[in-house]
C-alpha positions as a Markdown table, in Angstrom:
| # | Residue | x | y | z |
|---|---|---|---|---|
| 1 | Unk | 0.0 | 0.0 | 0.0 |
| 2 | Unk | 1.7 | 3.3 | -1.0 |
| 3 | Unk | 1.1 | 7.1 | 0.8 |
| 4 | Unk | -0.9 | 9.3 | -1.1 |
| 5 | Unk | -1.2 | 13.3 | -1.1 |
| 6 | Unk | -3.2 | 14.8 | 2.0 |
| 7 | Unk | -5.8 | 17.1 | -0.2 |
| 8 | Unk | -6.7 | 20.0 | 1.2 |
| 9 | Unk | -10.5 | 19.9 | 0.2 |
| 10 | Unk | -10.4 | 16.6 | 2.1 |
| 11 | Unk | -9.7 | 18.0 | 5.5 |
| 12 | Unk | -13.0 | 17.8 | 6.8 |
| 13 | Unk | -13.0 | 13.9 | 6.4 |
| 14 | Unk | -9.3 | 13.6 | 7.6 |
| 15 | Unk | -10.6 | 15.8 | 10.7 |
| 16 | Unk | -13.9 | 12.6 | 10.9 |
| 17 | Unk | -10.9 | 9.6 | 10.6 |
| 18 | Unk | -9.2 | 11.8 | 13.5 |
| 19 | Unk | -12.3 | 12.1 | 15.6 |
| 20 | Unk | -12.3 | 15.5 | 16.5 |
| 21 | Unk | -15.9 | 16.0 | 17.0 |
| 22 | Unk | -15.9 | 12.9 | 19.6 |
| 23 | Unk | -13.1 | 14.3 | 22.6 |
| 24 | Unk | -14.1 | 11.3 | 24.7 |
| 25 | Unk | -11.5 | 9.4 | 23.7 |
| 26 | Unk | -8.4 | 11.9 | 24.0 |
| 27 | Unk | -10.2 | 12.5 | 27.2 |
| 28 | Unk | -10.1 | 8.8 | 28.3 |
| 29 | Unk | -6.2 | 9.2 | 27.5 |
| 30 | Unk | -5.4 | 12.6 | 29.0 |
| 31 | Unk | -6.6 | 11.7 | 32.8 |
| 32 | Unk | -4.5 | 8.9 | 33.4 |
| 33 | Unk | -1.5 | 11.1 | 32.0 |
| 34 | Unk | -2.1 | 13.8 | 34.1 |
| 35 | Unk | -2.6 | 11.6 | 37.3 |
| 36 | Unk | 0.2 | 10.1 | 36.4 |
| 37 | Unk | 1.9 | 13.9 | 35.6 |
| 38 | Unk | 1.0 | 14.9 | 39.2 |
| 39 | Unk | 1.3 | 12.1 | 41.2 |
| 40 | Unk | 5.4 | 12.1 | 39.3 |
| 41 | Unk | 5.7 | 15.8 | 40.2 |
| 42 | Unk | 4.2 | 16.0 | 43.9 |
| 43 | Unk | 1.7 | 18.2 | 42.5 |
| 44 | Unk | 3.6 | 20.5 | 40.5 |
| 45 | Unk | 3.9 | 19.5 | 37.2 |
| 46 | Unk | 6.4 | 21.2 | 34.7 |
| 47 | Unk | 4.3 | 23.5 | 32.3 |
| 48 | Unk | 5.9 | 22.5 | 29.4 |
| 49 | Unk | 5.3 | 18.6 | 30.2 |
| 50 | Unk | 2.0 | 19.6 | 30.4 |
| 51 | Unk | 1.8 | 20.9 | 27.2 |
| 52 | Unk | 3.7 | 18.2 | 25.3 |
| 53 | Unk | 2.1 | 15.3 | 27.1 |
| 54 | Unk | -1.8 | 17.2 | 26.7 |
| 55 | Unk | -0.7 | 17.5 | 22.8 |
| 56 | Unk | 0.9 | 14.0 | 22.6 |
| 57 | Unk | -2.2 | 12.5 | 23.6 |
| 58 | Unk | -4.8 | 14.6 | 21.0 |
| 59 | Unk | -1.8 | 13.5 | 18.6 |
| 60 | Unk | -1.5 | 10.0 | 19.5 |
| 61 | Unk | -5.5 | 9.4 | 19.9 |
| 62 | Unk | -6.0 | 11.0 | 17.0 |
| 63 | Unk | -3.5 | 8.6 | 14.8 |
| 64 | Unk | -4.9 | 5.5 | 16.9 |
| 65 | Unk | -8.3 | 6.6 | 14.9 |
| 66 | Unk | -6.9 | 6.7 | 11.5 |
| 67 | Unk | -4.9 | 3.3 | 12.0 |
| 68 | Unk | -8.3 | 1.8 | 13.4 |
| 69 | Unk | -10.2 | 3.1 | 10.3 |
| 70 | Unk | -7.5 | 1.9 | 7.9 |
| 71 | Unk | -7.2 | -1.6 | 9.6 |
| 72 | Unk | -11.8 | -1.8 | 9.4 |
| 73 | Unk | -11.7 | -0.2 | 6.1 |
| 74 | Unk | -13.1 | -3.8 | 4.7 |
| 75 | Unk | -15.5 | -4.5 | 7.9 |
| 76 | Unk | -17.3 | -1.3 | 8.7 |
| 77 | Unk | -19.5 | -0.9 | 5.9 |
| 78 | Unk | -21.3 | -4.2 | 7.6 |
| 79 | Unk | -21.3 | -2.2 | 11.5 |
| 80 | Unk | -24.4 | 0.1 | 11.3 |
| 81 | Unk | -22.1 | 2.5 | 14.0 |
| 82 | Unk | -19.6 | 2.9 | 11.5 |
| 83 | Unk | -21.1 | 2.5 | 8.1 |
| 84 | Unk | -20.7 | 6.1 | 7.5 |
| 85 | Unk | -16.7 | 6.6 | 8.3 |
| 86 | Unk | -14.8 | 8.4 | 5.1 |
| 87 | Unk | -12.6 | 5.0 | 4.4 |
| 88 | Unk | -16.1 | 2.7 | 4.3 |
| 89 | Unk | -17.4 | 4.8 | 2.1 |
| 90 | Unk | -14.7 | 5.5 | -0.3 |
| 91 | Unk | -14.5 | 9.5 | 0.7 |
| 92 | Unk | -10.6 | 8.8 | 1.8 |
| 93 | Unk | -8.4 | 6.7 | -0.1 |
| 94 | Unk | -6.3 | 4.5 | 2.0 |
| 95 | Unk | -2.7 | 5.7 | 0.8 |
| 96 | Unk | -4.4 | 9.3 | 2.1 |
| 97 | Unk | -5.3 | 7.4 | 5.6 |
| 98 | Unk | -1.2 | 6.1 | 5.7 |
| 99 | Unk | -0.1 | 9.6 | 4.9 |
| 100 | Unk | -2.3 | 11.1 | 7.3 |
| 101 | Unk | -1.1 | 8.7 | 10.1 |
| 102 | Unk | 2.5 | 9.1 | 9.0 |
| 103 | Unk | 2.0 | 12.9 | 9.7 |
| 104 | Unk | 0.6 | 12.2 | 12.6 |
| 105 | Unk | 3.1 | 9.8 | 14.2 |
| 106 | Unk | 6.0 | 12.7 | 12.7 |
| 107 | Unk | 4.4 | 15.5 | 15.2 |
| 108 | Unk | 4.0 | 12.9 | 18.1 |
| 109 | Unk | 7.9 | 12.2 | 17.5 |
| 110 | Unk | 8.7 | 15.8 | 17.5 |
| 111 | Unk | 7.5 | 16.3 | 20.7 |
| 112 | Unk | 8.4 | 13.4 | 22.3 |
| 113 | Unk | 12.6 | 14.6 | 21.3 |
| 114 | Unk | 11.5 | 17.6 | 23.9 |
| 115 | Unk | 11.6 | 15.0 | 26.6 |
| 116 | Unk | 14.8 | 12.7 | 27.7 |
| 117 | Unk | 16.2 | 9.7 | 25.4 |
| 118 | Unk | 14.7 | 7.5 | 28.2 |
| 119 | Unk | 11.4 | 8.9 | 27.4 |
| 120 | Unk | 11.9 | 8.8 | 23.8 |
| 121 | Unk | 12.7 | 5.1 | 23.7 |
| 122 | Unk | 9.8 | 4.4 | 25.9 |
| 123 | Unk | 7.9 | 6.4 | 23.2 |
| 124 | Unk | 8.4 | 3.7 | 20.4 |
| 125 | Unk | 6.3 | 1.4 | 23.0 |
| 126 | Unk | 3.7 | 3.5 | 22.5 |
| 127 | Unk | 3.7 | 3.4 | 18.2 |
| 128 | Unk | 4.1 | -0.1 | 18.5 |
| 129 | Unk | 0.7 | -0.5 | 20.8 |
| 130 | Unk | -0.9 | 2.1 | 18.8 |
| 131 | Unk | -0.6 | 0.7 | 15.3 |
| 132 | Unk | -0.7 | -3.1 | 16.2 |
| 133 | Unk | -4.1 | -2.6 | 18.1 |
| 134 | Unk | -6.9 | -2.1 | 15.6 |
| 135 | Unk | -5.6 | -5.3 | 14.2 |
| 136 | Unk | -5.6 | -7.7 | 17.8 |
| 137 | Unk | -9.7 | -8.2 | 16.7 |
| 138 | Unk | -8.8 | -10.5 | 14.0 |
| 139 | Unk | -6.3 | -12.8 | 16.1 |
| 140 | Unk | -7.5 | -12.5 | 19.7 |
| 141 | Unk | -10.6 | -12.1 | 22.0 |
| 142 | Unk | -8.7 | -9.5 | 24.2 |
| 143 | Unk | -8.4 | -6.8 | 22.4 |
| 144 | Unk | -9.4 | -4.7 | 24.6 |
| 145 | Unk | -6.0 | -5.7 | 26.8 |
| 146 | Unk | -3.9 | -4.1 | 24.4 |
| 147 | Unk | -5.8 | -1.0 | 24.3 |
| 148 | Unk | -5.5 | -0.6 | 27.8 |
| 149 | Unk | -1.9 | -0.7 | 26.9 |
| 150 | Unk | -1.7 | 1.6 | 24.5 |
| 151 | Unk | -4.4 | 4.4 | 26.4 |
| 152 | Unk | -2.1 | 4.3 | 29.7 |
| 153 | Unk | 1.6 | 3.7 | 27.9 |
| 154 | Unk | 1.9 | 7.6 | 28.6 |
| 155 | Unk | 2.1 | 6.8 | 32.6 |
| 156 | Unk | 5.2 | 5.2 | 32.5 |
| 157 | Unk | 6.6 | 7.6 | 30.0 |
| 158 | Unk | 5.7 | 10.6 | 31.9 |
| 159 | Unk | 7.2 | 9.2 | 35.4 |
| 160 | Unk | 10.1 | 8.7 | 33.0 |
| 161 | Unk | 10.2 | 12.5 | 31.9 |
| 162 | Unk | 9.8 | 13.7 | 35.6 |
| 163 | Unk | 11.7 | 11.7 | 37.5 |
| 164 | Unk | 14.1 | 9.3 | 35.0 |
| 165 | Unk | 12.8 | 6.0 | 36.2 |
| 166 | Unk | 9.5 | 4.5 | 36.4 |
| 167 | Unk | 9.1 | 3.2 | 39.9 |
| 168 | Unk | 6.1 | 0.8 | 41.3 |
| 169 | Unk | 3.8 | 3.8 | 41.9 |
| 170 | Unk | 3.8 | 4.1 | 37.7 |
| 171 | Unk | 3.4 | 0.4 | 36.7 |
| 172 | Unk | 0.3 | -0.1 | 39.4 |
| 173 | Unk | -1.3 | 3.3 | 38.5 |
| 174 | Unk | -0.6 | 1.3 | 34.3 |
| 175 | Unk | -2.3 | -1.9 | 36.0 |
| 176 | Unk | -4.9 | 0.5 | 37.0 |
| 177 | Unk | -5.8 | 1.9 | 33.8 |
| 178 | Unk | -5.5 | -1.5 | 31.7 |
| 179 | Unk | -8.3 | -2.6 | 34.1 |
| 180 | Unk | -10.2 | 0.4 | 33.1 |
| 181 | Unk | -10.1 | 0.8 | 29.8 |
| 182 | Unk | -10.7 | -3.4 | 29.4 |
| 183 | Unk | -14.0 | -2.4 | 31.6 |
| 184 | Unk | -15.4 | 0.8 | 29.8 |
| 185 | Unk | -14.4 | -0.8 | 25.9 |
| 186 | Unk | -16.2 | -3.7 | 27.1 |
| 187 | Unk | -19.2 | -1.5 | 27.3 |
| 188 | Unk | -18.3 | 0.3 | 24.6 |
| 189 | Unk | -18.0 | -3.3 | 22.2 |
| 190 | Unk | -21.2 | -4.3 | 23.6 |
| 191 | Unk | -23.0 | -2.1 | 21.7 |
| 192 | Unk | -21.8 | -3.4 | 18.3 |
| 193 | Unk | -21.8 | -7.0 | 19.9 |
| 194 | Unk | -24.5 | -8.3 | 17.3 |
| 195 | Unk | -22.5 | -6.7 | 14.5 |
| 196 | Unk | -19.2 | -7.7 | 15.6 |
| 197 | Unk | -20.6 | -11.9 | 16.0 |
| 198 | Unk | -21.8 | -11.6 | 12.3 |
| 199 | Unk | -18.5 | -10.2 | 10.7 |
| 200 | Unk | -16.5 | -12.2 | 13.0 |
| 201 | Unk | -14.5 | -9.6 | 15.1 |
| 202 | Unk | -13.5 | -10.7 | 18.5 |
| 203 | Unk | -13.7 | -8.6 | 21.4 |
| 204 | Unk | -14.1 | -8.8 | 25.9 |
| 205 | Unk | -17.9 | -8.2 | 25.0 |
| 206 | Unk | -18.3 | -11.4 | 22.6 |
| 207 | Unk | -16.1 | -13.0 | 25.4 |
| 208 | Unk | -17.4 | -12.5 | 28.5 |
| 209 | Unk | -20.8 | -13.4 | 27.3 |
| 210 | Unk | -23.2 | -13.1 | 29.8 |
| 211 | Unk | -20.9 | -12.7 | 32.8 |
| 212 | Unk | -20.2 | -9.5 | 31.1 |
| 213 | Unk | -22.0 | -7.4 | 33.5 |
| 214 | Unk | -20.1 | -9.4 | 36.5 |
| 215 | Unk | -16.4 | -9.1 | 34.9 |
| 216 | Unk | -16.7 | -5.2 | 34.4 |
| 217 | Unk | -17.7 | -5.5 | 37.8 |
| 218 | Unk | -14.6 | -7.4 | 38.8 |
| 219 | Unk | -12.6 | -5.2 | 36.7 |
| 220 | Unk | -13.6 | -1.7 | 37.9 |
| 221 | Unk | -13.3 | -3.2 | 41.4 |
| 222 | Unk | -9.4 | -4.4 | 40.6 |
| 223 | Unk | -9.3 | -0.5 | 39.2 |
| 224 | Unk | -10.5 | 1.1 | 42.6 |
| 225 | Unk | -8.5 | -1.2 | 44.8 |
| 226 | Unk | -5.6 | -0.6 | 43.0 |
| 227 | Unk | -6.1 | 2.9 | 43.0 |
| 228 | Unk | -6.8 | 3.2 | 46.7 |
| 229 | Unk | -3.3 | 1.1 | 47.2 |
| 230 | Unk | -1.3 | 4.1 | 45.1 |
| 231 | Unk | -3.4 | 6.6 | 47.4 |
| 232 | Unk | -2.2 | 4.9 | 50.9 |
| 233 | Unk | 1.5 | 4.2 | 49.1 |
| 234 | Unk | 2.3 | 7.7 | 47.8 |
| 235 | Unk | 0.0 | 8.9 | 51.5 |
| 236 | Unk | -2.0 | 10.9 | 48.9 |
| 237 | Unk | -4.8 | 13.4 | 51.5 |
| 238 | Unk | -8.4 | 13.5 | 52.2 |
| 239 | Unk | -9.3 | 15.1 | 48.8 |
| 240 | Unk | -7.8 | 11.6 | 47.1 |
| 241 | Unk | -9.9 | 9.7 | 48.3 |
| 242 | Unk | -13.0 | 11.8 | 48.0 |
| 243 | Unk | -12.2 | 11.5 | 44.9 |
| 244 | Unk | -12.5 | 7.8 | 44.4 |
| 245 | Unk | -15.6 | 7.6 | 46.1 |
| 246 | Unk | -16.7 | 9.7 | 43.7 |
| 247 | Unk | -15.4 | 7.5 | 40.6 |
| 248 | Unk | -16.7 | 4.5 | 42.4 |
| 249 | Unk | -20.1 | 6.4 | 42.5 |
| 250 | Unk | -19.8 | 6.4 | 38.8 |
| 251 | Unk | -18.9 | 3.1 | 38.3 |
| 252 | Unk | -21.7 | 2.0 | 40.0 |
| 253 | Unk | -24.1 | 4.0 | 38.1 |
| 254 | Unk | -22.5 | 2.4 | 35.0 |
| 255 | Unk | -23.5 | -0.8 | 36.4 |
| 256 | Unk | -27.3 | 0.1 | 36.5 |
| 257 | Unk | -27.2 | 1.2 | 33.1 |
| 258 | Unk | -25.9 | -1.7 | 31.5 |
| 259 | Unk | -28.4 | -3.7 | 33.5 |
| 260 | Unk | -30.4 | -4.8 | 30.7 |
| 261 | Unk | -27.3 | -4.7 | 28.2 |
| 262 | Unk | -29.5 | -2.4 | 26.0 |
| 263 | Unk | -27.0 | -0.7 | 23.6 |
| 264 | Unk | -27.6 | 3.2 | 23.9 |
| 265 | Unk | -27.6 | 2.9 | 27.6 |
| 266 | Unk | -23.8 | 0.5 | 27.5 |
| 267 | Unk | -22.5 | 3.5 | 25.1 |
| 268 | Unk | -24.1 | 6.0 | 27.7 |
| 269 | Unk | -22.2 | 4.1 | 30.2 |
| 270 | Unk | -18.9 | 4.3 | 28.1 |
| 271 | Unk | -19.4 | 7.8 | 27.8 |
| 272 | Unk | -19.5 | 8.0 | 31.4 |
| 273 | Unk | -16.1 | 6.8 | 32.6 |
| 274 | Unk | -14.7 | 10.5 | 31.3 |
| 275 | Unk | -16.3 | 11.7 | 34.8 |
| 276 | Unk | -14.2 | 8.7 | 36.3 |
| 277 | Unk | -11.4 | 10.1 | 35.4 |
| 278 | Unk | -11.8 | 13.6 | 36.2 |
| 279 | Unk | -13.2 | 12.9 | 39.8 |
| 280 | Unk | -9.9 | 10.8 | 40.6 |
| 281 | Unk | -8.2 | 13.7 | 39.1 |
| 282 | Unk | -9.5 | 16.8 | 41.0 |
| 283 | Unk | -9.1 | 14.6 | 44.3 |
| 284 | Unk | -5.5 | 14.4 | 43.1 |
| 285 | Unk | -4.5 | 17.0 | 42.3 |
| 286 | Unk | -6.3 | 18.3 | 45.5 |
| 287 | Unk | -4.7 | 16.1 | 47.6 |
| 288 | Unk | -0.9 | 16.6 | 46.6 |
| 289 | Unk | -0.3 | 20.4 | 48.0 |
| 290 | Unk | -0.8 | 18.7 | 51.6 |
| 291 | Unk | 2.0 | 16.1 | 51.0 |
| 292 | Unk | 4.4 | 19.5 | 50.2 |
């Protein structure tokens, strides 16, 4: 497959492969990055980690998408969720989609050389998970898994940029998120569950089958205790763990809506988790100015 010019009058479908008009994904990626930022920094995060790691992640997200699309080109015609997307439909060539996620991975690189060579070699971790995801839902049923990889590979890199190591702290809070994400995708895949079963992709949702409900359970509850294990570690305040009440609020909400595994409720559920990761954020970030 060769690259092909990026036309300017095709923007506005480049901008639809890169999701733009649907944050909740770059948002699912930034707040584990910016626990992770804090929690690295004792609350004082370096402004221009902030602003690398906050564009690395629209960046990265956004070439995730355009991989995804290119890998489904073939299969989402059949999805009625994502009959419409520019490469199904033949708007966007796929040499166009290459070149666009070529570009894509060039700015993400640019940035990353801003940050240490320690950071920048843990970088290429994060291209590899990015690229070879879209394509685990031909050869395995945990897709999901790797996904969870790839959305929290930034919490090990940014404990790498702040402190040069990554230390226990960063690989539980990365066992946190993997949890997570395998949780909230579940509910997300469950929505094109029916689809998925006919065109034979594999996913947690076609998995799990009917213990669905009871694994995201299991899952989000591995994703709490693990999180409440970082709080007493690092001796994170009050404010932390306000916070996690608050996420495990949601979580339990989520748990009601899926009840009856109806498929605009699972996505609203998805949706959700963004609130998940704010709360645990603002409790966070709270929390760190009394450890000072």
């Amino acid at each position: 497959m060769k690259l092909a010019p990026l036309r300017t009058a095709h923007w506005p479908y480049y901008k639809q492969l890169m999701r733009t008009d649907k944050p909740i994904g770059t948002l699912l990626l930034l707040w584990p990055t910016y626990w992770a930022l804090w929690l690295a920094s004792d609350g004082m995060p370096n402004l221009l980690h902030i602003v690398i790691f906050s564009l690395g992640v629209f960046v990265m997200r956004s070439a995730g998408c355009v991989i995804n699309d290119f890998a489904d080109r073939k299969i989402d015609g059949a999805v009625k969720r994502t009959a419409q997307r520019p490469l199904a439909t033949g708007l966007v060539k796929s040499g166009e989609a290459l070149s666009l996620f070529s570009l894509l991975i060039l700015i993400a690189f640019i940035l990353v050389l801003f940050l240490g060579w320690h950071t920048i070699l843990l970088s290429l971790g994060a291209l590899l998970l990015a690229f070879s995801y879209p394509f685990m839902k031909r050869y395995t049923q945990l897709p999901q898994v790797v996904l969870g990889a790839a959305f929290g590979w930034a919490i090990p890199m940014a404990f790498m940029a702040v402190t040069g190591s990554t230390p226990l702290v960063a690989w539980l809070l990365f066992t946190a998120n993997i949890a997570w994400t395998v949780a909230y995708d579940t509910m997300y895949a469950m929505v094109d569950r029916d689809d998925d079963l006919k065109i034979g992709v594999k996913s947690t949702a076609i998995l799990f089958g009917n213990a669905d409900r009871i694994i995201i359970f299991v899952l989000n509850g591995i994703f709490v205790g693990l999180l409440a294990l970082i709080g007493y570690m690092s001796q994170l305040a009050i404010p932390y763990w306000l916070g996690l009440c608050a996420a495990s609020g949601f979580l339990i909400y989520q748990q009601l809506l899926i009840h009856n595994r109806n498929t605009e409720l699972c996505f609203k559920a998805f949706l959700n988790n963004h609130y998940v990761g704010m709360v645990v954020f603002i409790g966070l970030a709270a929390s760190l100015p009394f450890n000072l």
